[in-house]
N, CA and C of each residue as an Amber inpcrd file, in Angstrom:
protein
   381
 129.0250000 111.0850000 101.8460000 128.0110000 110.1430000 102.2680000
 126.8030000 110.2660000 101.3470000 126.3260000 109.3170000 100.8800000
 125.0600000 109.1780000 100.1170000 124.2250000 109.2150000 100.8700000
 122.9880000 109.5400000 100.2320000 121.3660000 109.8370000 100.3960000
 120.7180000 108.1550000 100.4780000 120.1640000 108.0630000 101.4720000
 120.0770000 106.6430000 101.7820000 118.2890000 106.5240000 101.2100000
 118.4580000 105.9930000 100.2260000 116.6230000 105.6070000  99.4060000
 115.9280000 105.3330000 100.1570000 115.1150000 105.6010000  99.9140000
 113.6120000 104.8190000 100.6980000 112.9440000 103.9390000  99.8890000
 112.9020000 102.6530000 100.5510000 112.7970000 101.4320000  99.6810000
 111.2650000 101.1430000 100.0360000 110.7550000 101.6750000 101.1200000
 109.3670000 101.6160000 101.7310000 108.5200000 102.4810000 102.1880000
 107.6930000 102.7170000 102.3650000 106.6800000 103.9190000 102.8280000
 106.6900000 103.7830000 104.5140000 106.5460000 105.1190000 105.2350000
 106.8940000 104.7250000 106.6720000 104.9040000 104.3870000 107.1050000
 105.0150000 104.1720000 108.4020000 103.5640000 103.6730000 108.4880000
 102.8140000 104.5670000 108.7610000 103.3220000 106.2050000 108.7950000
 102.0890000 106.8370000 108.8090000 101.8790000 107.3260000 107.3370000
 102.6900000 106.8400000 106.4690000 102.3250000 107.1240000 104.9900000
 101.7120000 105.8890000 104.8990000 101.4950000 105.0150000 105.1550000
 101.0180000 104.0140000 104.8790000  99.3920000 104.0110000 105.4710000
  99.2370000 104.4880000 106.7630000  98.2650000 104.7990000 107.1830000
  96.9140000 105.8230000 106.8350000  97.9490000 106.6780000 105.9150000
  97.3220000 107.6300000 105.0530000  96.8710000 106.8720000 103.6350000
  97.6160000 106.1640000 102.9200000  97.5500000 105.3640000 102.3140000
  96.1530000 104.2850000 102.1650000  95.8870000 104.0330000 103.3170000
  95.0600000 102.9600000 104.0600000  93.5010000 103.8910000 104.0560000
  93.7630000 104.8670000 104.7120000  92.2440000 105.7210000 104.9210000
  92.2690000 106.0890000 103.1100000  92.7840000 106.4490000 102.0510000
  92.1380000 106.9430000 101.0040000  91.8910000 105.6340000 100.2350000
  92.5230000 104.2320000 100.1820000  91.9220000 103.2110000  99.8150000
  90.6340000 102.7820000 100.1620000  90.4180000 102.8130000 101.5140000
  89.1210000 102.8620000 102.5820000  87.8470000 103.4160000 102.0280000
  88.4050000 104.9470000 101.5270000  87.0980000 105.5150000 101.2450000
  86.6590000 105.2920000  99.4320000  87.9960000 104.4240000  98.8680000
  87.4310000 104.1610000  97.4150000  87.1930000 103.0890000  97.6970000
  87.1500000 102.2110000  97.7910000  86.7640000 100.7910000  98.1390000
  85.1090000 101.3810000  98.7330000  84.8310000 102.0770000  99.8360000
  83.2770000 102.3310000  99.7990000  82.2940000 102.9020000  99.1260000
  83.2470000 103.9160000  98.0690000  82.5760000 104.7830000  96.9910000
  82.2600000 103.2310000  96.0770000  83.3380000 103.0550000  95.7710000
  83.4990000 101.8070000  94.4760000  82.1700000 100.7210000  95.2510000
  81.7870000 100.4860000  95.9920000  80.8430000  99.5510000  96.6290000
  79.2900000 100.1160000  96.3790000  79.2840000 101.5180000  95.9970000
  78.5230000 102.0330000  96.1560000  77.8680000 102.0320000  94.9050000
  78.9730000 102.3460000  94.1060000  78.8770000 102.2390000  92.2310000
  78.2310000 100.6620000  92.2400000  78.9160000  99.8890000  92.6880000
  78.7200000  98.5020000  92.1680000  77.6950000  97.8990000  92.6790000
  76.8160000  98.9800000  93.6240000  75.7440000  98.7150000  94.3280000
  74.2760000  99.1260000  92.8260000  74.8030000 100.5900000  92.9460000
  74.3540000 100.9440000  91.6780000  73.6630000 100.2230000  90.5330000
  74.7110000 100.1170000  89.7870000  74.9830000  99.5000000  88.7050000
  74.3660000  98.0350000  89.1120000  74.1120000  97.6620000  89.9620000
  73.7470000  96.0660000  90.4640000  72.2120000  96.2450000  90.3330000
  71.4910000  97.1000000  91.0120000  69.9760000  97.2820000  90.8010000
  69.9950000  98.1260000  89.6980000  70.3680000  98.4490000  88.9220000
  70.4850000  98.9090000  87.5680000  69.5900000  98.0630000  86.8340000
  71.1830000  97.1710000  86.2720000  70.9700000  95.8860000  86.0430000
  69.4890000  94.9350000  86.4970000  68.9940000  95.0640000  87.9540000
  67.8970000  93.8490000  88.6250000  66.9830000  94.7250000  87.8950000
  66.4900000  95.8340000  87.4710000  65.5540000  96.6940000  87.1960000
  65.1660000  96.0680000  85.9510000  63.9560000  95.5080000  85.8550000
  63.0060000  95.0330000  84.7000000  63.2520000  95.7620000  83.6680000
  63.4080000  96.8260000  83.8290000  63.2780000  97.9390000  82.7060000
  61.9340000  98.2750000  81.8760000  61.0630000  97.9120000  82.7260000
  59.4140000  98.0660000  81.7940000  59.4340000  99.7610000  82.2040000
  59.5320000 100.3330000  80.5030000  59.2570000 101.7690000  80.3330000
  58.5180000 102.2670000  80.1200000  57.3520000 100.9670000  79.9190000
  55.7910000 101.9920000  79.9230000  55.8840000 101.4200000  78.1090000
  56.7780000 100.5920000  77.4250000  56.0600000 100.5990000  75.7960000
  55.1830000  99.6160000  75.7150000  54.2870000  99.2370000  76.2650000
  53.5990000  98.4370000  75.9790000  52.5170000  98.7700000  75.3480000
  52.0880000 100.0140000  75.3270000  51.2560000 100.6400000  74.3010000
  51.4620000 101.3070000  72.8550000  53.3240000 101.1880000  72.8720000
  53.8130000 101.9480000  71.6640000  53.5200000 100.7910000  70.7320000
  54.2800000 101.2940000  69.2700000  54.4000000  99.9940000  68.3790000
  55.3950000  99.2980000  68.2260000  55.0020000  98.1780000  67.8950000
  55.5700000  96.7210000  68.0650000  57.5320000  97.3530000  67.2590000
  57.8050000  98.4790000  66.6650000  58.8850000  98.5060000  65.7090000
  59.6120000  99.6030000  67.2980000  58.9900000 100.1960000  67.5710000
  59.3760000 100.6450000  68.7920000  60.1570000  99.9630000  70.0410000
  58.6140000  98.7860000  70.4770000  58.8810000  98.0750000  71.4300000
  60.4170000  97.0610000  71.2350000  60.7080000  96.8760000  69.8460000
  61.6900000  96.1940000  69.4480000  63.1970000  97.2320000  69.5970000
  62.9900000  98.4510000  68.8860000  64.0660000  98.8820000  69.6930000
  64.5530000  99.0160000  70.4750000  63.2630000  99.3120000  71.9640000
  63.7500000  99.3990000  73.1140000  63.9550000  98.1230000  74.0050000
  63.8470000  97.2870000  73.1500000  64.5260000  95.5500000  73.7740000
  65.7190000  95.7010000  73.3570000  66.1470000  95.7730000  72.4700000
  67.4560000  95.8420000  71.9670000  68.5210000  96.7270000  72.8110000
  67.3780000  98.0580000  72.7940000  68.4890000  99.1840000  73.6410000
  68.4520000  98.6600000  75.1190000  67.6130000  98.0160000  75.5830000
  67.5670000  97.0290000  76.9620000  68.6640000  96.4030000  77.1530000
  69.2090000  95.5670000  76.0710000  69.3080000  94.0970000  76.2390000
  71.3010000  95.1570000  75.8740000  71.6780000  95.7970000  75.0000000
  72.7370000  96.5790000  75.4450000  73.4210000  96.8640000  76.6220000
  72.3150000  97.4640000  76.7210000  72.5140000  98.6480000  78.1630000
  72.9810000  97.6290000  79.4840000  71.7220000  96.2540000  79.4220000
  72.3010000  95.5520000  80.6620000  73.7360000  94.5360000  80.4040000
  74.0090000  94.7990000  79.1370000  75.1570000  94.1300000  78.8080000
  76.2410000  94.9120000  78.7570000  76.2350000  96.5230000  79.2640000
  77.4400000  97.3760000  79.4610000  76.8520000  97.7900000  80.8740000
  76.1770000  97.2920000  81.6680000  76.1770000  97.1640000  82.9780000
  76.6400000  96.1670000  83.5260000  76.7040000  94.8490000  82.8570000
  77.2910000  93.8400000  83.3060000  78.6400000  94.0940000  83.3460000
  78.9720000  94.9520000  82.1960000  81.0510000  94.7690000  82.2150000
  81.0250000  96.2730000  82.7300000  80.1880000  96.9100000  82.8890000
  81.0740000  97.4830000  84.4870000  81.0590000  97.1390000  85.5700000
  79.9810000  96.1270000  86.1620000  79.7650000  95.5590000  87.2300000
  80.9220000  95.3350000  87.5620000  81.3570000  94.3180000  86.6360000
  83.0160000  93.3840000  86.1940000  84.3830000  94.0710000  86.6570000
  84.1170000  94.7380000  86.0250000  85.2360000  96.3290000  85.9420000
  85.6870000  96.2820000  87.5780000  83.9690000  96.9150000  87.9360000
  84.1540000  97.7160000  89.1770000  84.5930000  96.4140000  90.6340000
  83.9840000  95.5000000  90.3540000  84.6010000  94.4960000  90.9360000
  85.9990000  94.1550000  91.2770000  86.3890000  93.7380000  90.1550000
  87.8840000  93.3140000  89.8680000  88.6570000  94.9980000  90.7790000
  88.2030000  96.2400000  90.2100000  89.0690000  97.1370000  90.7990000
  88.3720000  97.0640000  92.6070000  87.7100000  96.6070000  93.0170000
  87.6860000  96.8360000  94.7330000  88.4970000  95.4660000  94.9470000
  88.4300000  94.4330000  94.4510000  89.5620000  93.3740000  94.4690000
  91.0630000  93.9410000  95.0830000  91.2710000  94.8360000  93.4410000
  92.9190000  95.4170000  93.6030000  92.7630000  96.2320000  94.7430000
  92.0280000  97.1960000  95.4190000  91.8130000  97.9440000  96.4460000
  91.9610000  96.9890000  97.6350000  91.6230000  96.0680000  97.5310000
  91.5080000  95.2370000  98.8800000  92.9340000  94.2640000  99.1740000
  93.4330000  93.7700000  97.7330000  94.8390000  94.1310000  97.9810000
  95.7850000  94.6620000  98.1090000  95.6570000  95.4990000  97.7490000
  96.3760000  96.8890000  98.4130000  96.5450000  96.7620000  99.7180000
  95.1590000  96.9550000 100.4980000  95.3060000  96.8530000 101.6850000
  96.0090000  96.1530000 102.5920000  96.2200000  94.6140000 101.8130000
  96.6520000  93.5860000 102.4850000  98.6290000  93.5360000 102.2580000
  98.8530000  94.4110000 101.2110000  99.9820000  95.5450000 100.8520000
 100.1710000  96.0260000 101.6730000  99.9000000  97.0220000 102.5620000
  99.6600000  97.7220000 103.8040000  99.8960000  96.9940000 104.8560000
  99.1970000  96.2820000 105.2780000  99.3850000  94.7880000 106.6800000
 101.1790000  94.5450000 106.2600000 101.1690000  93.8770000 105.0580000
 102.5670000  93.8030000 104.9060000 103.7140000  94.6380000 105.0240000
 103.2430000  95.7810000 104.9420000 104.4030000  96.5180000 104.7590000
 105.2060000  97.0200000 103.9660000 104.4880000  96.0020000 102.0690000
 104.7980000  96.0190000 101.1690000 104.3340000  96.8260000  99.9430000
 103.6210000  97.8860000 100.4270000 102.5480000  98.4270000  99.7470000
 103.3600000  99.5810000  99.0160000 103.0870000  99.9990000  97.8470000
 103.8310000 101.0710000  96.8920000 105.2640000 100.3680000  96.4630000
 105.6400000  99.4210000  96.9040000 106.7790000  98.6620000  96.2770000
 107.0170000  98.4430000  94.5560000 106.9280000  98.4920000  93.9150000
 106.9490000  98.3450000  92.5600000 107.9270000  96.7950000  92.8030000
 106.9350000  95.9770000  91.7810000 106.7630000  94.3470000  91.7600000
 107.9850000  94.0580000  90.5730000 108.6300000  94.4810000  90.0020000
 109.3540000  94.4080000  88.7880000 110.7030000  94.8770000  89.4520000
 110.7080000  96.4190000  89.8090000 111.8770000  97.0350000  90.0420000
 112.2530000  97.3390000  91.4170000 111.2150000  96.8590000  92.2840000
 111.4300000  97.1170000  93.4140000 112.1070000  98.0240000  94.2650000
 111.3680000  99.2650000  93.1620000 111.8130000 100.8910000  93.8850000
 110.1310000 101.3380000  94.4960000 110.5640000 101.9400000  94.8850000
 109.3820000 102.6890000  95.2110000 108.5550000 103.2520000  94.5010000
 107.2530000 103.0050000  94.2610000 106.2390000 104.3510000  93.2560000
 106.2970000 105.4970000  94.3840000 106.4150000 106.4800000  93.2720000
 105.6960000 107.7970000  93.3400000 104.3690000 107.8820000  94.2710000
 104.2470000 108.7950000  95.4300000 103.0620000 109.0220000  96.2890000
 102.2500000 109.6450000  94.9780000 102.5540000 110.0250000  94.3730000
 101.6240000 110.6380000  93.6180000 100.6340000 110.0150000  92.4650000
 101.8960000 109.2010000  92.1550000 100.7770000 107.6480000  91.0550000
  99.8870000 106.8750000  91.7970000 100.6440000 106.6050000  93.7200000
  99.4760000 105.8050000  94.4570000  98.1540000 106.8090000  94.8160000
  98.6920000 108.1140000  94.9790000  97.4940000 108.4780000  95.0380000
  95.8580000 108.5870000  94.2170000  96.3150000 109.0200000  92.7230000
  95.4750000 108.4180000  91.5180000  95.2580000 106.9980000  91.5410000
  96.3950000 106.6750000  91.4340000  95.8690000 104.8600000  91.3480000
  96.4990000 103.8660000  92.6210000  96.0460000 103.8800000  93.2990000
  95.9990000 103.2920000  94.7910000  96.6180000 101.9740000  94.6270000
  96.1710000 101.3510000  94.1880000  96.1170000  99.8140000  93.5300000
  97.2050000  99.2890000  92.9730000  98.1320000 100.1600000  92.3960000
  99.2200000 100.0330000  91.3910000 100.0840000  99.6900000  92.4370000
 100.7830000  98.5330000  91.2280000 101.6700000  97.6200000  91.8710000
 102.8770000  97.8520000  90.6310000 102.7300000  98.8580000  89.8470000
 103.9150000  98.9170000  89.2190000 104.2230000 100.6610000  89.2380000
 105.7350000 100.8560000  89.1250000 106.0290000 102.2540000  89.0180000
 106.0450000 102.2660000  87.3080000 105.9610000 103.7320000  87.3000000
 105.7300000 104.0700000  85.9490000 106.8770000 103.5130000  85.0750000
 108.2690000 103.4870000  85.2050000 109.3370000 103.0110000  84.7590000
 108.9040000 101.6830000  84.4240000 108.3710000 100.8780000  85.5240000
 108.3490000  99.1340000  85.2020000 106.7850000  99.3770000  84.1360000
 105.5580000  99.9340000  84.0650000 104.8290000 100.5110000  83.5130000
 104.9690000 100.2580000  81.6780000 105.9600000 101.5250000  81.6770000
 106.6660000 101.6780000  80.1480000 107.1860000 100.5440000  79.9450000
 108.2020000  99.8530000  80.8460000 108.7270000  98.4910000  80.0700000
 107.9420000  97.6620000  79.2050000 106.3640000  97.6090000  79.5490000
 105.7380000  96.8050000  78.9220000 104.9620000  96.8560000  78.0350000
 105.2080000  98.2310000  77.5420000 104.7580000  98.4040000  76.4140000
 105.3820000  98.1610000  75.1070000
């Protein structure tokens, strides 16, 4: 007699599943809270008395900085997105399924990456 696969996560793995998405999805809210008044922050550093070759750098290093706050904003967005589908992964029943091969991921890849909708096998294929 064969070893009968597990094609699905049972629901208290799933439930476990559910509470560590939970608490990145509020960390990740927290970042993107962050990074959001980051960003709203004028950034007046006090050069208004330096010189004008100064004041120009630190526009520049301004005008950077809120432009690699913007694409993490982005980032961090899009990933509470995948977190929140996940979840809705979960409701289904369909959650850790790998979308290609439709084996199961590894508890251990969902645990690092929650979100993942591919197992490492379907992963490599696409490279």
């Amino acid at each position: 007699m064969s070893a009968k696969v597990k094609n699905k996560y049972s629901d208290k793995e799933l439930a476990e599943f559910k509470k560590l998405i939970d608490e990145k999805i509020g960390k990740a809210k927290e970042d993107l809270s962050l990074l959001k008044s980051t960003y709203m922050n004028d950034g007046d550093n006090g050069t208004d008395d330096t010189s004008p070759t100064f004041k120009a750098f630190e526009e520049g290093s301004e005008t950077m900085s809120k432009e690699a706050n913007t694409q993490l904003a982005i980032r961090q967005e899009k990933f509470i997105r995948d977190l929140r589908n996940a979840l809705i992964r979960i409701e289904n029943k369909t959650y850790g399924v790998c979308r290609v091969t439709s084996k199961l991921i590894r508890k251990e890849r969902l645990v690092l990456v929650p979100h993942a909708t591919l197992s490492i096998e379907a992963k490599n294929m696409q490279k």
